[in-house]
N, C-alpha and C positions, 0 to 999 in steps of 0.2 A: 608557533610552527616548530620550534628547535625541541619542545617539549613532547611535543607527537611524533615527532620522527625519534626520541630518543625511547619515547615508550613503545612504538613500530618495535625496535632494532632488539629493544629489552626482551622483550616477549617470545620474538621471533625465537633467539638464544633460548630462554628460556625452558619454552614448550618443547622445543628442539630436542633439548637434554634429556628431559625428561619423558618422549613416544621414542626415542631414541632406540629402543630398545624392541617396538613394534615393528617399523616399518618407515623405509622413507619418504619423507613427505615429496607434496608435489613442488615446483616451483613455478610462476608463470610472471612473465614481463611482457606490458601490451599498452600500445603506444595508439591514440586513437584521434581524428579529428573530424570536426562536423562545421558546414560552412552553406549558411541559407539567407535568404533575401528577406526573410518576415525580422520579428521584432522576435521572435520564441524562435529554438529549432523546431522542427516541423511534428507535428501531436505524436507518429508513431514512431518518432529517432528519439525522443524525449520522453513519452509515458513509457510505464513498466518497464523502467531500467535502473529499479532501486536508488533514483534518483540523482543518478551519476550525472545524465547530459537535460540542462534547459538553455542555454545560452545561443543565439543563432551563430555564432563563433567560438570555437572552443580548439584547444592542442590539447589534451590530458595523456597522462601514461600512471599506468598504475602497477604496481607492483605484489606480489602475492606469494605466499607461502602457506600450503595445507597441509593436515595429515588424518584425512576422516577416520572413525570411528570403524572397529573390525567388528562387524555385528555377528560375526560366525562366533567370538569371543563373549563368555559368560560374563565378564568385564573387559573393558579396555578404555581408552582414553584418545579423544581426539582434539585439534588445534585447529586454527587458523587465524590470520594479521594479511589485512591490506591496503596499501597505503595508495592515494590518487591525489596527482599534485598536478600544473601548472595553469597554463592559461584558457579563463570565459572572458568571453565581452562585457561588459558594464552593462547594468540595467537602471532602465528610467523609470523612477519613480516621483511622485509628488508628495512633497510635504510640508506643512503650515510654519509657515516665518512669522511668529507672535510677535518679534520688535517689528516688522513691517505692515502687519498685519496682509499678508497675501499667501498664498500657495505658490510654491516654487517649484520648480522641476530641480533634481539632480540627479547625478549617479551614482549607482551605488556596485563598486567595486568587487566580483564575483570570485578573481583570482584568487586561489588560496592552496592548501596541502591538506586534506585531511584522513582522517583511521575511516576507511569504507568497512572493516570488520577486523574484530579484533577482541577471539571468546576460545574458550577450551570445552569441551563438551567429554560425558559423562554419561558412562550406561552400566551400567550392571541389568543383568536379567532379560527384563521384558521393558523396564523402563529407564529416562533418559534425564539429563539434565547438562543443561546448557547456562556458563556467565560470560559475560560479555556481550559483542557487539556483534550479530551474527543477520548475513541476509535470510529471510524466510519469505515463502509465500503461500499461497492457496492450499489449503488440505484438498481441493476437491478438483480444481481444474484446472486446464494446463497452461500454465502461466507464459509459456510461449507463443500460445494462438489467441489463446481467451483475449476479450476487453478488458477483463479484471474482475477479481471476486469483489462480492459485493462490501464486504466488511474487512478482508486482510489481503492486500495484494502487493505486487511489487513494484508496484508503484512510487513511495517513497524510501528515504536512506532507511537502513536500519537503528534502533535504538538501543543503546544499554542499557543489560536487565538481567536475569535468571526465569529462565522457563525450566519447566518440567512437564513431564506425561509419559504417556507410551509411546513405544518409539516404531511399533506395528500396531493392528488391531489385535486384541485378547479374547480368547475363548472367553463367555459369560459360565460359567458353573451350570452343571444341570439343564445345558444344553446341549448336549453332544454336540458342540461347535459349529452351530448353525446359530446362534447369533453371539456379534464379537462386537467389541467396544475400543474406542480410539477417544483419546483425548488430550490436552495439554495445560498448562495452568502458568501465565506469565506475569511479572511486573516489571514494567522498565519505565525510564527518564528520559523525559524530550527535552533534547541538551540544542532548543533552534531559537532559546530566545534570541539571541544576537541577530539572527536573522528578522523576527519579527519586529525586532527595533526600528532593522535599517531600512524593511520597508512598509510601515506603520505613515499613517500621514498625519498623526496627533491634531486631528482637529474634530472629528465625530467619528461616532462610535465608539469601540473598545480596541483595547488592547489586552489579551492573559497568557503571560509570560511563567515560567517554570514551574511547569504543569507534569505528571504523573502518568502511565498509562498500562491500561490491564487491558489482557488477550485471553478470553477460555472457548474451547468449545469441547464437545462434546456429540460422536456421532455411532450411530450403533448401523452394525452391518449383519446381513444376512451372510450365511455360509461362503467364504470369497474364492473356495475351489471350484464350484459350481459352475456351470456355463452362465447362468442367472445370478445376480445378485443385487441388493438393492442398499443404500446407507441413507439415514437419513439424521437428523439431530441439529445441533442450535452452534452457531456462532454470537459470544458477548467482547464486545471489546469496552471501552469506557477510559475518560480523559476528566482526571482531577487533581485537586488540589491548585494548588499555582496564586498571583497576585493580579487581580482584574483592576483594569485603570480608566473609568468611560471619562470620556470626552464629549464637549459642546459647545462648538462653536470658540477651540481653541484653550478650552477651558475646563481645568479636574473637575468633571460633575463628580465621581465617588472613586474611592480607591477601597476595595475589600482583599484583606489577607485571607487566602483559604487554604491556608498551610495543615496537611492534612497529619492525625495521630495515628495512633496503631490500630485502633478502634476503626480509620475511617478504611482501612487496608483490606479490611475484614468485609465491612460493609460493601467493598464495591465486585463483593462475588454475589450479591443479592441487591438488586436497585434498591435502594428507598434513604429515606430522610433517620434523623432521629440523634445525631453525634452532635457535638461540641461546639466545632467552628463555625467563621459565618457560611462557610457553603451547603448548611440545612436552611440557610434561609429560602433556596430554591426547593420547586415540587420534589425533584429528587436530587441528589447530590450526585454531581459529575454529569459530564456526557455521556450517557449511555446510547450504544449504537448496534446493532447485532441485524441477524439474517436468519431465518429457518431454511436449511439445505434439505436436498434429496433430489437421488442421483438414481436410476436404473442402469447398469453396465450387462452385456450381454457379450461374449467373447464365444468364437466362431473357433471351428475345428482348428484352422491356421492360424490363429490364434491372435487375427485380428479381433480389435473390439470396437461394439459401437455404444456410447453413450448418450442417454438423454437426461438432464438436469435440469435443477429451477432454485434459485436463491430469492428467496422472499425480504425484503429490506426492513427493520423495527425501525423504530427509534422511538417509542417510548411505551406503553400498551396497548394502545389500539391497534400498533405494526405487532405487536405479539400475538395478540390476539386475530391475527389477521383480519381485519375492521379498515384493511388500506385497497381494498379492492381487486384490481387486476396486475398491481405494481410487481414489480420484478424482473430476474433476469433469467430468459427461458434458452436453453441452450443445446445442440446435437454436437456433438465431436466423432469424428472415426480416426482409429489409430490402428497405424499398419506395425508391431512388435519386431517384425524381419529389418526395421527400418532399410526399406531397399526400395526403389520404385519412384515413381514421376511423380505418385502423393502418395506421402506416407502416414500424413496426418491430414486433418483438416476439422475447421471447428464454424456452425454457424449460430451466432446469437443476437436475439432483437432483448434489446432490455426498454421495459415501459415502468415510468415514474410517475404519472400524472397523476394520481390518486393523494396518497398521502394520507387517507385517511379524512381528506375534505379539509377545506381553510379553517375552519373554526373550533377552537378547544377551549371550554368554557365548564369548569366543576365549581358548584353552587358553593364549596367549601371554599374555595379560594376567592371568596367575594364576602368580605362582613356584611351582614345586615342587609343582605340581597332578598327577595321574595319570591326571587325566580327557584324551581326546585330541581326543575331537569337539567341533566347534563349534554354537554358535545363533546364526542371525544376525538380531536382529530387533530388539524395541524402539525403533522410529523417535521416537515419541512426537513428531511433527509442532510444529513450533515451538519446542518447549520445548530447553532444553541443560543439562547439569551445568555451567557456566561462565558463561553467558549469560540475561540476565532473559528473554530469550525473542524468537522474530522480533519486535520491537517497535520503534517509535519515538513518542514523547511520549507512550508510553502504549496505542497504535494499532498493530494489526498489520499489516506492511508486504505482506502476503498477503493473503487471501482474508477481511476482516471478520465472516463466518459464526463463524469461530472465537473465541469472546470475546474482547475482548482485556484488558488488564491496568489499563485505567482503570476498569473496572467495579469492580475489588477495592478496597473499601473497606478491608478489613483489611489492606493494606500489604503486600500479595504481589505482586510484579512479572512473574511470570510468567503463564501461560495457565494458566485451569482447567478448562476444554471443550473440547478437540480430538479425542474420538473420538467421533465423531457423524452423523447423518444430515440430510440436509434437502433442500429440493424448494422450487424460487424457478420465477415467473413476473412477466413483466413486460411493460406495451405500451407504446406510444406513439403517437401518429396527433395531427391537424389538425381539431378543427369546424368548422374554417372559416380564411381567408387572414389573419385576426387571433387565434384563441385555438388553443392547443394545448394536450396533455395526456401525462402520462406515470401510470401507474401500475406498483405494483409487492406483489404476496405471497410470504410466504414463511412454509415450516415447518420447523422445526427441534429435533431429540432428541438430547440429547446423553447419553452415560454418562461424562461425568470424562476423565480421563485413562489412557493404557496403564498408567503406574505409581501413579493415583490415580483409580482407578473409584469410582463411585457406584451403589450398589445402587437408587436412587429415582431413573428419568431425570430432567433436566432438558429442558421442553419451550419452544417459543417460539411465537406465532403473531404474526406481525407483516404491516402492511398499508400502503400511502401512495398517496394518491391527488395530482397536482401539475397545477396549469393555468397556462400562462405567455400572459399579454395581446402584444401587441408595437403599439405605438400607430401607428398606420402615418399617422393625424395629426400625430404628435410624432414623425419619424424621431429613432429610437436608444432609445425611451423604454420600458422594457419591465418590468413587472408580474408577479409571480409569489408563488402559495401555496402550500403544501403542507399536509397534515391526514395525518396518524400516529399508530397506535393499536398497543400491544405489549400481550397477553398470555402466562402464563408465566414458569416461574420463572428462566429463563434470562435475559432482559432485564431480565425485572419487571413490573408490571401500569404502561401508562403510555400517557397521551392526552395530544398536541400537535399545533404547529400551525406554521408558517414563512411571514412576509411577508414578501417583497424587494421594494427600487424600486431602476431602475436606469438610468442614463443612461449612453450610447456615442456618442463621437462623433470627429472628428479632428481632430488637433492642427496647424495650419497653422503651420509653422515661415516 
């Protein structure tokens, strides 16, 4: 802890000194608590909050210092460090007692202080680059209303890494600027083994600890001054390398090192097998995960816009190939630009998973001495990997939150257990007035299990949050905010809470 608050304090300095000479940064101090009756706080106080609140009891206060990027500037340099420290409630978990041979309950101690972001970013020109530890989310949808993009949302903490790309979309050549190109190119480290340890139930299945992780996508837009325009293109993400540990019944069935080389760095911007370690012993090497987007936007004289979207979910080629049938997430948003009025936003989306491409994936190559000669190509089973705890980080799916993720599993399973499912989100947001606002948001959710782990008893959710943010326009910077969430169903759980924040912004005169 003394070591992350000294590199917080380092930095802070640091960066300081040297945008010192741009502009002052911002600063903000915010003091926050969440208190509900279930065993999680409630799905929408807890999803897509970069991972900050799961605990049904929490005090957190976090602290922050920015100084973004002057894009008007042919070059410039931008920063930001923030740090979130005190008290979650303890979580229960199960884990195998080998001298007794039984399964134990304990807890596992949530309290802590850690770097929520902590990167300097980089542009010159048209394009960008980013080190460190920085929150991101969706290229395409609005991460405040939406349930979550299918492949990159914010739903989980951020990771340490370096991205680059463009930092707008770019005229294509030989187009008179009717179609333009957007993209980015990341690698970063999932630094959550310690969590996976602590709630791991070492008795079956696996455990793959200090694992790797890549982000590209890649989207081309029609002319975006237009009243009409349309983007469409590919999201890839993928999770490799790391140390896999299966277990049986208490017991190391195998332990493989897949400590990846420079070679495997390379390989994981194109899927396939063919390097060094043992992780080509799988069909392909890593978790590969991605989505085909496309999006129509149309913007109105007043310069409202209305969107319609659809993220198509991969997870290995027959989801590329779209071979997964009606799966995906089909979505309308309306966004009011005046931001003024009783809704100024509002977003409706059903996402449908049941497909997957079908239960069964069966290539004649992957069977010696078979006689059989046709193939099935299916079994996506969305998330989950024979190698990989699952698209996850601390716990948190680095996708679309609809899908449970593997902090809910009390009993020490690190993967997903609901990924073939349905569900239907609605969300608004609008202004009472030039002081209070409001967002709200429903959602409903069936899930049946998994492709290879269905449930004959669906699992249902009803979940609701209602949020109103003060902004003290007496007290410039000083701003108020609650939220009230209410979960029925056996998919989250029966569970009622509540979220205070106070928070103060202001700037740091160097």
């Amino acid at each position: 802890m003394k070591n992350k608050i000294l590199s917080f304090i380092a930095l802070c300095g640091i960066v300081s000194f040297v945008a010192s000479a741009q502009k002052s940064p911002e600063w903000e101090v915010e003091m926050l608590g969440v208190a509900s009756d279930g065993d999680f706080a409630p799905f929408f106080i807890s999803s897509n909050t970069h991972g900050v609140v799961s605990q049904p009891y929490s005090a957190l206060a976090k602290l922050e210092l920015k100084n973004a990027i002057d894009y008007g500037k042919r070059f410039s340099l931008g920063y930001g460090a923030s740090l979130i420290g005190g008290y979650e409630s303890s979580a229960d978990c199960i884990r195998y007692n080998k001298a007794n041979d039984i399964m134990e309950l304990y807890k596992v101690d949530m309290s802590s202080v850690w770097l929520q972001e902590l990167y300097v970013d980089a542009k010159y020109r048209s394009v960008f680059l980013t080190v460190g530890l920085k929150e991101n989310g969706s290229k395409m949808l609005n991460d405040r209303l939406s349930s979550g993009d299918m492949t990159y949302s914010i739903n989980s903490r951020p990771m340490p890494g370096v991205r680059a790309g463009f930092w707008t979309p770019q005229n294509i050549p030989f187009t008179n600027g009717w179609v333009l190109i957007s993209g980015e190119l990341g690698y970063y480290k999932q630094t959550d083994s310690g969590w996976l340890e602590d709630h791991y139930n070492y008795y079956n299945n696996f455990i793959t600890k200090d694992l790797w992780f890549n982000y590209k996508y890649c989207y081309f837009h029609t002319k975006l001054s237009q009243p009409f325009s349309v983007t469409i293109g590919m999201q890839a993400a993928a999770q490799f390398g790391g140390e896999l540990v299966r277990y049986n019944n208490g017991e190391v069935l195998e332990s493989v090192n897949m400590k990846p080389d420079a070679s495997t760095f390379v390989r994981m911007l194109f899927p396939g097998s063919g390097g060094t370690n043992a992780g080509d012993k799988a069909y392909y090497e890593g978790n590969h995960i991605g989505s085909w987007d496309i999006m129509g936007r149309y913007r109105f004289d007043d310069d409202t816009e209305l969107k319609a979207y659809y993220q198509s979910p991969w997870e290995d080629g027959s989801g590329i190939g779209k071979m997964n049938g009606f799966d995906g997430l089909y979505g309308i948003e309306y966004k009011n630009s005046n931001r003024k009025g009783i809704v100024t936003g509002a977003v409706v989306e059903y996402l449908d998973l049941m497909n997957q491409g079908g239960p069964i994936h069966f290539e004649p190559d992957d069977i010696e001495g078979t006689t059989i000669t046709n193939g099935a190509t299916g079994g996506d089973n969305y998330y989950k990997n024979y190698t990989y705890n699952g698209y996850q980080y601390y716990g948190r799916t680095i996708g679309s939150p609809v899908l449970r993720s593997p902090y809910y599993n009390c009993d020490g399973y690190l993967s997903l257990t609901d990924t073939r499912l349905r569900s239907f989100h609605v969300a608004l947001e609008g202004c009472v007035n030039d002081d209070l606002s409001y967002r709200a948001k429903f959602a409903y959710t069936k899930s049946w299990g998994t492709v290879f782990l269905p449930i004959s008893v669906p699992r249902e959710s009803l979940s609701a949050m209602i949020e109103c943010v003060y902004d003290c326009k007496n007290v410039p910077g000083l701003n108020l905010k609650g939220q009230i969430a209410i979960d029925r169903g056996k998919l989250y759980g029966d569970n009622f809470g509540a979220l205070l924040s106070v928070s103060y912004r202001g700037l740091l005169k160097l």
